[in-house]
PyMOL Python script that loads the backbone (N, CA, C, O; Angstrom):
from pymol import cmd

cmd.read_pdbstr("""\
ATOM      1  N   UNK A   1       0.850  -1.170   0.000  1.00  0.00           N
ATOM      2  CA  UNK A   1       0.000   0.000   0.000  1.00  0.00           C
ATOM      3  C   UNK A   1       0.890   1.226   0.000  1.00  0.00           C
ATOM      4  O   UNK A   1       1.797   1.407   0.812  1.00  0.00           O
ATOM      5  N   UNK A   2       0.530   2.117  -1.056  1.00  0.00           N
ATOM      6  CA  UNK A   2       1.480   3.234  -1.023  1.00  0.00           C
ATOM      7  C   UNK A   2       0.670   4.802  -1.378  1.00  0.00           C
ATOM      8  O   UNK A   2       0.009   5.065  -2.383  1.00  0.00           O
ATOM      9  N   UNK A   3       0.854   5.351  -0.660  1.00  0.00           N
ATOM     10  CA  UNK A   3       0.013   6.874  -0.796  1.00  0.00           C
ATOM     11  C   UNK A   3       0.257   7.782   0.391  1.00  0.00           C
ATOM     12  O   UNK A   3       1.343   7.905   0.958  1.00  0.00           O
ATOM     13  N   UNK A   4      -1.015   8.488   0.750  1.00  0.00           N
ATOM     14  CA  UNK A   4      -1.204   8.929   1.464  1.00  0.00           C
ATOM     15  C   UNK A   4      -1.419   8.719   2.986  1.00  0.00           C
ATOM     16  O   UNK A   4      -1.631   9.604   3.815  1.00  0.00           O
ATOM     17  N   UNK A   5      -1.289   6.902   3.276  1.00  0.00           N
ATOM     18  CA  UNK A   5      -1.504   6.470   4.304  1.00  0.00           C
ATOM     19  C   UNK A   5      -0.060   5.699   4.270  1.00  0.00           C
ATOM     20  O   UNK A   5      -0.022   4.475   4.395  1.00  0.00           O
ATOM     21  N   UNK A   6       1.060   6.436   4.105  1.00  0.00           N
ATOM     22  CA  UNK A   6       1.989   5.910   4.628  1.00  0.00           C
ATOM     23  C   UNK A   6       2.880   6.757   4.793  1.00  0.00           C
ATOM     24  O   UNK A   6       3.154   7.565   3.906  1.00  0.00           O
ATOM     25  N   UNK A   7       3.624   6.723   6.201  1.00  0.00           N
ATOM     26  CA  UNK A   7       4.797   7.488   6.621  1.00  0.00           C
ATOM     27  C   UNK A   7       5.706   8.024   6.186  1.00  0.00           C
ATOM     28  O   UNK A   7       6.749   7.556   6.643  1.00  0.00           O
ATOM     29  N   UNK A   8       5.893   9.042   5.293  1.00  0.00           N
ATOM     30  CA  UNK A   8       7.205   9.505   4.227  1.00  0.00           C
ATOM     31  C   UNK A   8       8.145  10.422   5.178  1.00  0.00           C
ATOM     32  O   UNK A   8       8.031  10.449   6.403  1.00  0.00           O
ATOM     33  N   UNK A   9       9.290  11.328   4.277  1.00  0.00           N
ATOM     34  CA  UNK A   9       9.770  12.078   5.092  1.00  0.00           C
ATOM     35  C   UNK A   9       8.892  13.715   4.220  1.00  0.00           C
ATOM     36  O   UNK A   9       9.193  14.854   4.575  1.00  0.00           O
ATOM     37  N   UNK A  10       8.245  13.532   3.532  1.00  0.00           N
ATOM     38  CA  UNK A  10       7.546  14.523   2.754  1.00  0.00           C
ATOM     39  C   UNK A  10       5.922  14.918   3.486  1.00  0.00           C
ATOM     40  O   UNK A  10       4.930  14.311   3.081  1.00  0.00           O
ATOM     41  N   UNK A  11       5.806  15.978   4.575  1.00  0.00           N
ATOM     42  CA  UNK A  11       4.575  15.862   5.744  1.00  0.00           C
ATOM     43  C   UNK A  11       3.207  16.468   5.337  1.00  0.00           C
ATOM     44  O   UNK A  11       2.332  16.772   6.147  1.00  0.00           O
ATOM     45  N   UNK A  12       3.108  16.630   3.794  1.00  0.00           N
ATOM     46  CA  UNK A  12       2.100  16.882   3.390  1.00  0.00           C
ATOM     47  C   UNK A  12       1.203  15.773   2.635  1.00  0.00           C
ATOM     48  O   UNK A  12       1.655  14.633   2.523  1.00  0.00           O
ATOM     49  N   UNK A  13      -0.002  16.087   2.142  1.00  0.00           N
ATOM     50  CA  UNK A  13      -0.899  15.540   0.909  1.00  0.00           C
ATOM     51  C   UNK A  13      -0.604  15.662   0.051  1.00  0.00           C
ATOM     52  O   UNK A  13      -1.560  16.160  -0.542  1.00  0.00           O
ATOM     53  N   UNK A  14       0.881  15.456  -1.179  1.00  0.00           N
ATOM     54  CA  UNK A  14       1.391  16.106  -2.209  1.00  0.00           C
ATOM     55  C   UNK A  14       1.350  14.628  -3.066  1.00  0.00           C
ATOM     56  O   UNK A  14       1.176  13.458  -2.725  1.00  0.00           O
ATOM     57  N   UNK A  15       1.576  15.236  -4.210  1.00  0.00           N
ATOM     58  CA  UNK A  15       2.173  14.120  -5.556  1.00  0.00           C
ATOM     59  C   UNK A  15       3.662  13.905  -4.863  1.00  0.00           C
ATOM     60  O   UNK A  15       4.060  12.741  -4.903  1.00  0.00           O
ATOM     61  N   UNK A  16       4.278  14.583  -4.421  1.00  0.00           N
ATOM     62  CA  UNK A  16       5.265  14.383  -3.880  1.00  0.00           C
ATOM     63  C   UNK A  16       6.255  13.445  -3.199  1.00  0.00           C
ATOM     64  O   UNK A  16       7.410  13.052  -3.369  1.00  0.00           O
ATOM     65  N   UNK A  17       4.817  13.205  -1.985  1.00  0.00           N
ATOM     66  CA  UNK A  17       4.691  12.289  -1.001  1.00  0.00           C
ATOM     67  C   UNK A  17       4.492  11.070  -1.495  1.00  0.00           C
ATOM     68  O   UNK A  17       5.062  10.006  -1.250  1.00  0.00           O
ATOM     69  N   UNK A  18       3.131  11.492  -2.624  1.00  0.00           N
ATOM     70  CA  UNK A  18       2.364   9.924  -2.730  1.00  0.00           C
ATOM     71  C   UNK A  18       3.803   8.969  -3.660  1.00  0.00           C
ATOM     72  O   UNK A  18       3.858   7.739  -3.663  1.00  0.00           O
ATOM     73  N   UNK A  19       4.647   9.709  -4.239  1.00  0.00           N
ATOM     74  CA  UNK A  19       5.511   9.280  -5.653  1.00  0.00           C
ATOM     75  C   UNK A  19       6.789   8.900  -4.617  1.00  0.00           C
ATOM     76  O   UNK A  19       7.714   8.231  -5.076  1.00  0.00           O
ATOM     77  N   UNK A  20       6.813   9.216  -3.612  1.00  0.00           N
ATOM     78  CA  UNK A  20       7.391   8.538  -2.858  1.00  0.00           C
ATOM     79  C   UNK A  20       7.232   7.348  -2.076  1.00  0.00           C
ATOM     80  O   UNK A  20       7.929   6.354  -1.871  1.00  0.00           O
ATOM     81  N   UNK A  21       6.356   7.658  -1.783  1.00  0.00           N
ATOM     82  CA  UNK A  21       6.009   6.323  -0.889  1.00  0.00           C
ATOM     83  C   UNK A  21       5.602   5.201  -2.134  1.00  0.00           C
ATOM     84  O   UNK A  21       6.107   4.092  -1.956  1.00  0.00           O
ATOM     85  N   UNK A  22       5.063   5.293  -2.923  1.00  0.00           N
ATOM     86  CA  UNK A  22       5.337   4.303  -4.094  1.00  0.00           C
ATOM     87  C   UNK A  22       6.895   4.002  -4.616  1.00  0.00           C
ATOM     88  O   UNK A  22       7.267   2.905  -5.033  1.00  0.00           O
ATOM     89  N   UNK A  23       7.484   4.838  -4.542  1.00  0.00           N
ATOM     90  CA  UNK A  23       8.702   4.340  -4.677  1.00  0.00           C
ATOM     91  C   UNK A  23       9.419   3.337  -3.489  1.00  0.00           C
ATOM     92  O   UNK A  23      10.260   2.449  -3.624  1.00  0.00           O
ATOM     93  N   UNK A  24       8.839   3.775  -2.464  1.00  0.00           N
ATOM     94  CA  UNK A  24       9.914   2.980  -1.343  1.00  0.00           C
ATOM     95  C   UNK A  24       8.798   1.827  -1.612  1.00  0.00           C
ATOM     96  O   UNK A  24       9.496   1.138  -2.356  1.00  0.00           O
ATOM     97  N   UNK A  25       7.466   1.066  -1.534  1.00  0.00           N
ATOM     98  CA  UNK A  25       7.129  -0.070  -1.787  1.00  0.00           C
ATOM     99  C   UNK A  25       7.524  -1.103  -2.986  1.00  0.00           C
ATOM    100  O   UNK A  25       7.748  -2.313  -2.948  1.00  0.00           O
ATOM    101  N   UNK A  26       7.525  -0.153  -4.090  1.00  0.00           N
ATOM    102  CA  UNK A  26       8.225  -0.581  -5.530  1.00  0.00           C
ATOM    103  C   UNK A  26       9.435  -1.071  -4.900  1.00  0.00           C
ATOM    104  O   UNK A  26       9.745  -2.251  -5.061  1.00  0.00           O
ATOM    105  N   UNK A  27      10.399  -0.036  -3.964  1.00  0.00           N
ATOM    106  CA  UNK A  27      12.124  -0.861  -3.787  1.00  0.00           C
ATOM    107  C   UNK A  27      12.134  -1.918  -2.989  1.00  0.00           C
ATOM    108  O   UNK A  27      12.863  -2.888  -3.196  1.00  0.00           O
ATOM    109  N   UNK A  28      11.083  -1.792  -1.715  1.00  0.00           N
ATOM    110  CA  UNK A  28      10.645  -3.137  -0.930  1.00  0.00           C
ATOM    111  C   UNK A  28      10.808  -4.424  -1.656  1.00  0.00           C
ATOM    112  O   UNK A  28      11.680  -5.293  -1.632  1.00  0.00           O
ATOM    113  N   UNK A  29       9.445  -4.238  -2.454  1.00  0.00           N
ATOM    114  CA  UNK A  29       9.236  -5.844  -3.551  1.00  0.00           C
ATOM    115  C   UNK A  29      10.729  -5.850  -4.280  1.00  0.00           C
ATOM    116  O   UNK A  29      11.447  -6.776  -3.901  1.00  0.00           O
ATOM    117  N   UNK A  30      11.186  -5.138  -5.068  1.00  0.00           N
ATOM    118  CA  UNK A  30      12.775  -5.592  -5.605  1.00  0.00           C
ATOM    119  C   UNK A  30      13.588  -5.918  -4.782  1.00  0.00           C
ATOM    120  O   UNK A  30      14.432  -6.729  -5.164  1.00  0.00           O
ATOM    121  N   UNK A  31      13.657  -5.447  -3.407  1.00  0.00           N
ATOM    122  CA  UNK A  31      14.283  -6.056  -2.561  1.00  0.00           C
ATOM    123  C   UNK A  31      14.495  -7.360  -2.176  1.00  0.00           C
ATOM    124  O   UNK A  31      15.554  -7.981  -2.080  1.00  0.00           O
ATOM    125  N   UNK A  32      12.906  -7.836  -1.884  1.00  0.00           N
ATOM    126  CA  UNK A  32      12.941  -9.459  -1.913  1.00  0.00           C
ATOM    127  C   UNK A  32      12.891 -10.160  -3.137  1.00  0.00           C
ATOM    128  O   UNK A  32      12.574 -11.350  -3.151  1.00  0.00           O
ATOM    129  N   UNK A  33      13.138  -9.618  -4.038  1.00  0.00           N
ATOM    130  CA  UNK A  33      13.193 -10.553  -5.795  1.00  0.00           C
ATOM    131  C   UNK A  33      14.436 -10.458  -5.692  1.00  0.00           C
ATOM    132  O   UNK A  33      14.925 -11.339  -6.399  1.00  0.00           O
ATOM    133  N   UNK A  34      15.259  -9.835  -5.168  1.00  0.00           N
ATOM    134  CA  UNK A  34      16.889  -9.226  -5.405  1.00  0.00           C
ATOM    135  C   UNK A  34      17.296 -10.823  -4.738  1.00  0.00           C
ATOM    136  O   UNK A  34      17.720 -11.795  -5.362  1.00  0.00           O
ATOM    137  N   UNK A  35      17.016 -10.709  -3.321  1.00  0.00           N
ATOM    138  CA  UNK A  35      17.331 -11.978  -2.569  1.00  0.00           C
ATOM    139  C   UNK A  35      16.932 -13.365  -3.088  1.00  0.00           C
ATOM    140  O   UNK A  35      17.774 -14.258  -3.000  1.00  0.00           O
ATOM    141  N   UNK A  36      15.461 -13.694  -3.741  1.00  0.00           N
ATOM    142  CA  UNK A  36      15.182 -14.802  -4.541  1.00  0.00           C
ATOM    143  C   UNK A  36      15.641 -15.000  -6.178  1.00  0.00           C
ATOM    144  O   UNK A  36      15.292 -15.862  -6.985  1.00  0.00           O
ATOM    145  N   UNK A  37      16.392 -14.062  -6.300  1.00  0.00           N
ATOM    146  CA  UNK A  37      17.199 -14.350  -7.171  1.00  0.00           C
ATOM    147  C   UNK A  37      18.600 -14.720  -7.283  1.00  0.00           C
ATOM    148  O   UNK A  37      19.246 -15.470  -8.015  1.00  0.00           O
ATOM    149  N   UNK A  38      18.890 -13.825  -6.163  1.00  0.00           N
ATOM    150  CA  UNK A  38      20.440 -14.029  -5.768  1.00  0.00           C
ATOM    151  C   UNK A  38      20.422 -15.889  -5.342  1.00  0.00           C
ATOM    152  O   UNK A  38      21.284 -16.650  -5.780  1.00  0.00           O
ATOM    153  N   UNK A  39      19.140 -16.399  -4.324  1.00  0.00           N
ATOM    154  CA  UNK A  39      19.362 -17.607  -4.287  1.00  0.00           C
ATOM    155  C   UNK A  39      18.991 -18.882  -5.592  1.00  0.00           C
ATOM    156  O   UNK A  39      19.188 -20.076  -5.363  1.00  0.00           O
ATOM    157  N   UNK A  40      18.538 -18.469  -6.696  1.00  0.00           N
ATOM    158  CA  UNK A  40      17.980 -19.227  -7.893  1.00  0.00           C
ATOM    159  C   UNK A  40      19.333 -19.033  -8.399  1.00  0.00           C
ATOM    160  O   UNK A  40      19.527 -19.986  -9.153  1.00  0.00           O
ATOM    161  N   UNK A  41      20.073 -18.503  -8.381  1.00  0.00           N
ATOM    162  CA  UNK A  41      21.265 -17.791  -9.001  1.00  0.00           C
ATOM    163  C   UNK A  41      22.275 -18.965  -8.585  1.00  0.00           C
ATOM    164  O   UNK A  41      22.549 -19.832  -9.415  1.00  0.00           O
ATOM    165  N   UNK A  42      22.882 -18.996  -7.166  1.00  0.00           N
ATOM    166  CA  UNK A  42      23.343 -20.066  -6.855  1.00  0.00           C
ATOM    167  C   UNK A  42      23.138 -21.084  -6.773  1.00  0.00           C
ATOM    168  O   UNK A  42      23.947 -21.993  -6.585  1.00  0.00           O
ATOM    169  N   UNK A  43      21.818 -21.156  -6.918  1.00  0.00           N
ATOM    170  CA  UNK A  43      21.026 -22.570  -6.637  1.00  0.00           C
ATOM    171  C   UNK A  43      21.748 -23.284  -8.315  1.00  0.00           C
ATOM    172  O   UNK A  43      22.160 -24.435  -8.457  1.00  0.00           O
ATOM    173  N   UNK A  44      21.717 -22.333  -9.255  1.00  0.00           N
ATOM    174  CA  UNK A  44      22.030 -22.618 -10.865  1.00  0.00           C
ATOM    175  C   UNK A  44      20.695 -22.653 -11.754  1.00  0.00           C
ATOM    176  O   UNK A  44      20.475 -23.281 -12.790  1.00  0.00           O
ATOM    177  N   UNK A  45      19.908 -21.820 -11.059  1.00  0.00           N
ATOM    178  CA  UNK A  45      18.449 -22.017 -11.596  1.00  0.00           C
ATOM    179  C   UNK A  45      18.520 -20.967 -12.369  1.00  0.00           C
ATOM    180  O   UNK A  45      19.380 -20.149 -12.041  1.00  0.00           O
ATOM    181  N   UNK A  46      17.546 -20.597 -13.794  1.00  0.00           N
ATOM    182  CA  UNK A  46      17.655 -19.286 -14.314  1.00  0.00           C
ATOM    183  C   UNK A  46      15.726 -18.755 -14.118  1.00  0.00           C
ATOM    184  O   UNK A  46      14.964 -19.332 -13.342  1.00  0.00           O
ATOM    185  N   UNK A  47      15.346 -17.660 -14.957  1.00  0.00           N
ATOM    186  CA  UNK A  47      13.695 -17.250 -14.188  1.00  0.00           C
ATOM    187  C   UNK A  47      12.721 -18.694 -14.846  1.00  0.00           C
ATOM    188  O   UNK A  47      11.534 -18.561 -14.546  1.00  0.00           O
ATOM    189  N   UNK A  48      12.942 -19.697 -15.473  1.00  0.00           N
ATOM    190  CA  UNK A  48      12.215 -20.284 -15.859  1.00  0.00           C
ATOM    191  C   UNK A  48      12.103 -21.933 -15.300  1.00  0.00           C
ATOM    192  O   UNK A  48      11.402 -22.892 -15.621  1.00  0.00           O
ATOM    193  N   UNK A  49      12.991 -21.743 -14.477  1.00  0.00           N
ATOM    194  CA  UNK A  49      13.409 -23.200 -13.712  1.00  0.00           C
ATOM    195  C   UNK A  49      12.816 -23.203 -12.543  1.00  0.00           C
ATOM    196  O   UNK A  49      12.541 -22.116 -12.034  1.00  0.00           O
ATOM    197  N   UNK A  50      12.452 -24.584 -11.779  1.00  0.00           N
ATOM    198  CA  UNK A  50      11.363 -24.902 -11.010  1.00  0.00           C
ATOM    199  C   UNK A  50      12.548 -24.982  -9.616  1.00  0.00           C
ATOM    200  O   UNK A  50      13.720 -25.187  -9.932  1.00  0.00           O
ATOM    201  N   UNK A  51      12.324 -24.873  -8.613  1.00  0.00           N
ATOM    202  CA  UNK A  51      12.956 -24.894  -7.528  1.00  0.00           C
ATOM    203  C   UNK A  51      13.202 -26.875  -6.843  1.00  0.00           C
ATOM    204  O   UNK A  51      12.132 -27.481  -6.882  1.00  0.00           O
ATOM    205  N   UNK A  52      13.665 -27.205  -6.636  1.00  0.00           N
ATOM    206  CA  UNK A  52      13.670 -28.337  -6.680  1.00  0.00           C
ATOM    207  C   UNK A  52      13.166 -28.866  -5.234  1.00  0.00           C
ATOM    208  O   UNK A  52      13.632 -28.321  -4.234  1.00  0.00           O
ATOM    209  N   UNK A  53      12.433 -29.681  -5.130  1.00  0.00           N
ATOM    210  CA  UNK A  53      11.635 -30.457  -3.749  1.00  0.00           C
ATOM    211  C   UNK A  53      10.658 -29.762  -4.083  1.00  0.00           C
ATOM    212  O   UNK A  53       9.608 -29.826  -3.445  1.00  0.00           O
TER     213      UNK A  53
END
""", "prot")
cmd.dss("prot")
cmd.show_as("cartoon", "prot")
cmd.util.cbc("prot")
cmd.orient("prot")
């Protein structure tokens, strides 16, 4: 959830704010794809390979 109902460092109702706080959820989710990739990566898996077990 990203808008107006989330904590920025921007303390108004702005496009400002809202384009921020969408940004920090957008970097969240890449964050954890960053890590499930980094482990498919070593695992030797590429995006189309099944995780094994």
């Amino acid at each position: 959830m990203a808008g107006d109902y989330v904590r920025t460092h921007v303390d108004l109702a702005t496009m400002e704010g809202a384009n921020e706080s969408g940004r920090a959820a957008v970097n969240a989710l890449l964050d954890g794809l960053k890590k499930l990739d980094a482990q498919r990566y070593r695992s030797g898996l590429n995006l189309f390979d099944t995780l094994p077990g």
